[in-house]
C-alpha positions in Angstrom: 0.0 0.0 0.0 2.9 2.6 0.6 3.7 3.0 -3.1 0.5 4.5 -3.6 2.8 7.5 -3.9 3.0 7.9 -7.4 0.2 5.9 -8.7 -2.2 8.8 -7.6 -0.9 11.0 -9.8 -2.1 10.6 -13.0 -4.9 12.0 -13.0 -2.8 15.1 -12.3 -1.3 14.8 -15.9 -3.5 15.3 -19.1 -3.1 13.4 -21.9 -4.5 12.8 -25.6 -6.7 10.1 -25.8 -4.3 8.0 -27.7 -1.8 8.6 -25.2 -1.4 5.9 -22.2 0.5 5.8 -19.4 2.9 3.0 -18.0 4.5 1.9 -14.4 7.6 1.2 -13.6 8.2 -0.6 -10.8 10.4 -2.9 -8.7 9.3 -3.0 -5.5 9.6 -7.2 -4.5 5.0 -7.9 -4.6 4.9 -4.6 -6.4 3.0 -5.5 -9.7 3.3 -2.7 -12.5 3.6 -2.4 -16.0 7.5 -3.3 -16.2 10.3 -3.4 -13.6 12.9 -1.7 -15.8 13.0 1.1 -17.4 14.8 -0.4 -20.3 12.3 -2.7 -20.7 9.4 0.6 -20.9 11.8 2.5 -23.5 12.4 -0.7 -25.7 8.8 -2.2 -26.2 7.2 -1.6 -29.3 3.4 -1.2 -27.2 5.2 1.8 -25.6 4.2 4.5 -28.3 5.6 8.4 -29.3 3.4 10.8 -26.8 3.3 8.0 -23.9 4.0 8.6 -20.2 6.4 6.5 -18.2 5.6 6.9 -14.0 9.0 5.8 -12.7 7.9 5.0 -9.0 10.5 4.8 -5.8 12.6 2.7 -5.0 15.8 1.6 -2.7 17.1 0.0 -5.9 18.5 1.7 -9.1 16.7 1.0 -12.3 18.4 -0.3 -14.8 17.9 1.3 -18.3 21.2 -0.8 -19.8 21.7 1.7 -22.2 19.0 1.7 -23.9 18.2 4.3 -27.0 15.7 6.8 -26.5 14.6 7.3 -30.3 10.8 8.1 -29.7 8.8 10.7 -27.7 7.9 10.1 -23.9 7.4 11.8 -20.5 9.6 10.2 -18.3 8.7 11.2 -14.3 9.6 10.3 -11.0 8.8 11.1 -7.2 12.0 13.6 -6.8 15.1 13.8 -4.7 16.4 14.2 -1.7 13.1 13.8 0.1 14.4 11.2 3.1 15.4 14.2 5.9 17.1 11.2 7.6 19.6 10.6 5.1 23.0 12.1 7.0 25.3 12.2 3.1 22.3 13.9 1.6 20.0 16.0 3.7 16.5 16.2 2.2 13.2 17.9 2.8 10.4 16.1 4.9 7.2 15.9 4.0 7.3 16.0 0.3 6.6 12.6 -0.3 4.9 9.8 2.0 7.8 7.5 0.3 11.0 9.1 0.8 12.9 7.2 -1.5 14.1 8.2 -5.2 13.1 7.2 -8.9 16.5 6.4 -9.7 17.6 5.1 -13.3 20.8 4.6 -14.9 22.2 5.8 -17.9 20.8 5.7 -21.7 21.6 7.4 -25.0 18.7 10.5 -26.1 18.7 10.2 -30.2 16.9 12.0 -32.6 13.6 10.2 -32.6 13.0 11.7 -28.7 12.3 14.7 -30.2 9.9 16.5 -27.7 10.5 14.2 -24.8 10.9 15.7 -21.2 12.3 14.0 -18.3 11.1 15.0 -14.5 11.5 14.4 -10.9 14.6 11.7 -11.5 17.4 10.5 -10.4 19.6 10.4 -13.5 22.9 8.3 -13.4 24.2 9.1 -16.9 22.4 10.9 -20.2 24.4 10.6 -23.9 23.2 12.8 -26.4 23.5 11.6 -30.1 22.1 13.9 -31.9 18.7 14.9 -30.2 16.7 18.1 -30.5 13.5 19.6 -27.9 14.7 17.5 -25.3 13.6 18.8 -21.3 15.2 18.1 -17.9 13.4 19.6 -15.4 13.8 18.9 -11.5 16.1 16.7 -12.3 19.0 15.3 -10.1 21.9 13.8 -11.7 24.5 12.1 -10.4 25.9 10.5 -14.0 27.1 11.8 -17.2 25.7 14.6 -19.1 27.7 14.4 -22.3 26.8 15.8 -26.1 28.4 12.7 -27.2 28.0 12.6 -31.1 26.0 14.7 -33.8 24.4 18.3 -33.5 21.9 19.0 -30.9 19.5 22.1 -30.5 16.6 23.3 -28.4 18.1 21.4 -25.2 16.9 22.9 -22.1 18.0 22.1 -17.8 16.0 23.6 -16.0 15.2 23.4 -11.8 17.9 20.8 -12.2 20.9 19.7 -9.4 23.9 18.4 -10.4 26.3 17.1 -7.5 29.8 16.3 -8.5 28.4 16.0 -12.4 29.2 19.1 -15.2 27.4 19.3 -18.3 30.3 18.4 -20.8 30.5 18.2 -24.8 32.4 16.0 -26.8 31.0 15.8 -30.5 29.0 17.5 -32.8 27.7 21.0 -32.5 25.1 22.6 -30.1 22.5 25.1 -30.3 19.6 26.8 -28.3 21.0 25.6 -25.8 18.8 26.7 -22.1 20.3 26.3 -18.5 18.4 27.7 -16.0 17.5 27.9 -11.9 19.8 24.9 -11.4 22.2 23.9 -8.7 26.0 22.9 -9.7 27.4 21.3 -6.6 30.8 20.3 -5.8 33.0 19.5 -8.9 29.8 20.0 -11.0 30.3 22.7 -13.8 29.5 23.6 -17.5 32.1 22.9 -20.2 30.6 23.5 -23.6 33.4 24.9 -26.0 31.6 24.5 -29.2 27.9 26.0 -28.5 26.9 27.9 -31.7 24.0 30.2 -32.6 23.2 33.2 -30.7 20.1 31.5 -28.4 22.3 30.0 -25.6 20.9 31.1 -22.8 22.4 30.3 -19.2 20.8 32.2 -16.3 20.0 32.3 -12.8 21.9 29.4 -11.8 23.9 28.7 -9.0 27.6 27.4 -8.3 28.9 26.5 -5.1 32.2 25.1 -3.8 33.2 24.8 -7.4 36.5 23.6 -8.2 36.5 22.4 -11.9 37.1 24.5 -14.9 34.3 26.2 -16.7 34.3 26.6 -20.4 31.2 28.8 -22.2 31.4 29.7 -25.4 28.6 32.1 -27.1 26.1 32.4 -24.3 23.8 34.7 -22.7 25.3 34.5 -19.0 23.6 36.5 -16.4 22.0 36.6 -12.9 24.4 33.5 -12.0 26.3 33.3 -8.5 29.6 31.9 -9.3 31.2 30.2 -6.3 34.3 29.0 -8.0 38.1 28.6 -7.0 38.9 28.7 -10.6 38.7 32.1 -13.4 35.7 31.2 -15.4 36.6 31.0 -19.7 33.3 32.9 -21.2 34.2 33.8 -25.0 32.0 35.4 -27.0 29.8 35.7 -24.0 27.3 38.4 -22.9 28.0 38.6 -19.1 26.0 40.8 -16.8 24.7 41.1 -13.1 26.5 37.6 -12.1 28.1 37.5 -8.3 31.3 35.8 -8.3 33.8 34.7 -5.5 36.8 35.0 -7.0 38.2 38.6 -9.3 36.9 37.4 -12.5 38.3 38.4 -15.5 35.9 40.0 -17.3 35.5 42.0 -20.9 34.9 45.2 -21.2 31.7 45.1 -22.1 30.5 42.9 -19.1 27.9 44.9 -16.9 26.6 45.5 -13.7 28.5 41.8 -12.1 30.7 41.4 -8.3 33.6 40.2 -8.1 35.7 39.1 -4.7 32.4 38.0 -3.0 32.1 35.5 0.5 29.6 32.8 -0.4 29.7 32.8 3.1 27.7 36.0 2.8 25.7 35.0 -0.2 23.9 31.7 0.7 22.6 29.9 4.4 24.6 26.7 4.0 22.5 24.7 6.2 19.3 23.0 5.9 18.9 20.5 3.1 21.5 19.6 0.4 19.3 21.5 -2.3 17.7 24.7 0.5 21.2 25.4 1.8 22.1 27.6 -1.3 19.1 29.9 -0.3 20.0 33.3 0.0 20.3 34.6 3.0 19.3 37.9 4.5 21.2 40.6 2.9 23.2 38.6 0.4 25.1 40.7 -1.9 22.6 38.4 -4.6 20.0 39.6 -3.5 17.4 41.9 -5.8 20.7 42.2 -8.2 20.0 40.3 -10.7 19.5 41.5 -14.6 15.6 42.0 -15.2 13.6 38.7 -16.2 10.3 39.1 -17.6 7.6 41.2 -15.5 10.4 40.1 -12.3 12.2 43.4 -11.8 15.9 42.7 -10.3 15.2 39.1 -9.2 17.6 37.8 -7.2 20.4 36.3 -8.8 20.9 32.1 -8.1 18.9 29.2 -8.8 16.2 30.3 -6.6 15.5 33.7 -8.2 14.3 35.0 -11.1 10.7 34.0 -13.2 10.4 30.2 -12.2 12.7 29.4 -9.2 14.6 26.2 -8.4 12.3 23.2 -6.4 13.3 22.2 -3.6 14.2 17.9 -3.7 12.5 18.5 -7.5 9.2 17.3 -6.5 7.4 16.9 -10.2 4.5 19.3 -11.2 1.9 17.0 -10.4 -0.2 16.4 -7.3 1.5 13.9 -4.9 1.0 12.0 -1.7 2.7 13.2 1.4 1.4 11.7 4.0 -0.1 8.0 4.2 -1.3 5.7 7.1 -2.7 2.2 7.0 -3.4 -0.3 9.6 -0.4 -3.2 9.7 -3.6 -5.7 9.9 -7.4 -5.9 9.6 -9.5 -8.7 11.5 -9.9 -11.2 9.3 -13.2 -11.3 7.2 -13.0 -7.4 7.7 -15.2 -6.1 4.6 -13.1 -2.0 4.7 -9.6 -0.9 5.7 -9.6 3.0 6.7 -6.4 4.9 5.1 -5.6 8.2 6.0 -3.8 10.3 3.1 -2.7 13.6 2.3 -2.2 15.1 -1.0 -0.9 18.4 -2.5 -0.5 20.5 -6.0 3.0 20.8 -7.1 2.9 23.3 -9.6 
């Protein structure tokens, strides 16, 4: 009964009436549609404009590498939603199941065109090739690589990467969208080779950074930078960024700090996602470049028109709390369950 969870949840989603959605689960007495997420992206009945429900779980599902080369929705319960968990602090009462949808990696291809990913774990994404693809609420803790042919129209947004950078090593890439995400630890973006002039990387935030960054023709703005290492933006439009160390910057850069404490810029406690809240009088906040109707949002992942979420808990109503009696008398016709549900939009 306690992995009621995600099955709730879809009537939260709409969906043509061609469409259908599929479970994922492997839960041991757990009975769902498939209990690998290989086995959803590989079968033929799984059709273009589906919706895959990836539930929780203590164990990693495997996707084996499997290529993504038709359209789905992929969702899970989020992250970091177990406040017990000492490595990973997360954020009670999010989800009546604290555990995570985690999957490992698989390649995106140009058949995914229009696919969206949300609420996962992600141990490893390889791009060959794939265009409209979205990550959002995403927490990866695998490779994010542009591995072969061009992509476009790729967008990471309300994301956390831990230890993981976005990194590029074939092919070309365009409209390219990073926004309102967390890069944690070694976690960075090293994209020499984005083209076009649509590459758009804003209100994110860097902490304890120690990897080099490489950005090539970008918009970057309303980002706090909290890295050890001078930041390589060519052909870069740079303004209202905060950074901790004295960035080199261009002459035409605008309105961006340099030599800042992160110590004075975020809380550094709570949760491992809430800690990189601003805190009161940050020298981020109500700096950043205007977004929208939002008039000098704060800069960071949880500023500007559509903040960061914390543990990315999916845009769809979920349970967060759930009781059940351990037993019922035998030859008892009803079973009263308690439940609580909310809107996560």
């Amino acid at each position: 009964m306690k992995y009621l969870s995600l099955l709730v949840l879809v009537s939260g989603i709409s969906v043509s009436s061609q469409a259908k959605v599929w479970r994922v689960n492997n839960n041991p007495g757990v009975l769902a549609d498939y209990t690998a997420t290989s086995a959803a992206i590989n079968d033929p009945n799984v059709l273009s404009g589906d919706t895959i429900y990836v539930e929780p779980s203590a164990i990693k599902y495997s996707a084996n590498g499997a290529i993504l080369n038709k359209k789905l929705t992929i969702i899970g319960a989020g992250y970091f939603v177990d406040p017990a968990n000492t490595t990973y602090p997360g954020n009670g009462g999010l989800q009546a199941v604290p555990l995570e949808s985690e999957i490992s990696y698989f390649y995106v291809a140009a058949g995914a065109a229009g696919s969206k990913f949300m609420g996962l774990n992600m141990d490893g994404t390889y791009f060959r090739g794939a265009t409209n693809i979205t990550y959002e609420r995403i927490r990866f803790t695998g490779t994010f690589n542009f591995e072969s042919g061009n992509s476009s129209n790729i967008t990471v947004r309300k994301c956390f990467f831990h230890n993981i950078s976005i990194t590029q090593s074939g092919g070309a890439i365009s409209d390219m969208v990073i926004e309102n995400t967390i890069f944690s630890g070694s976690a960075t973006i090293v994209l020499p080779a984005l083209t076009g002039n649509n590459n758009i990387i804003r209100n994110n935030s860097f902490y304890n950074n120690n990897n080099a960054t490489t950005i090539t023709n970008a918009y970057f703005a309303n980002n706090i930078v909290g890295s050890i290492l001078q930041l390589n933006l060519t052909n870069c439009t740079i303004k209202n960024n905060v950074f901790q160390i004295n960035q080199t910057l261009p002459l035409t850069a605008s309105n961006n700090k340099v030599n800042i404490n992160m110590a004075d810029v975020y809380v550094l406690t709570g949760s491992f996602d809430t800690r990189l809240k601003l805190k009161a009088g940050s020298p981020a906040s109500g700096t950043g470049l205007s977004v929208g109707t939002v008039i000098n949002p704060d800069c960071g992942a949880f500023g500007g028109t559509d903040p960061y979420i914390p543990s990315g808990i999916p845009a769809i109503p979920t349970i967060y709390t759930f009781t059940a009696p351990t037993s019922i008398p035998s030859g008892s016709p009803t079973m009263n369950i308690t439940f609580s549900t909310r809107n996560n939009n």
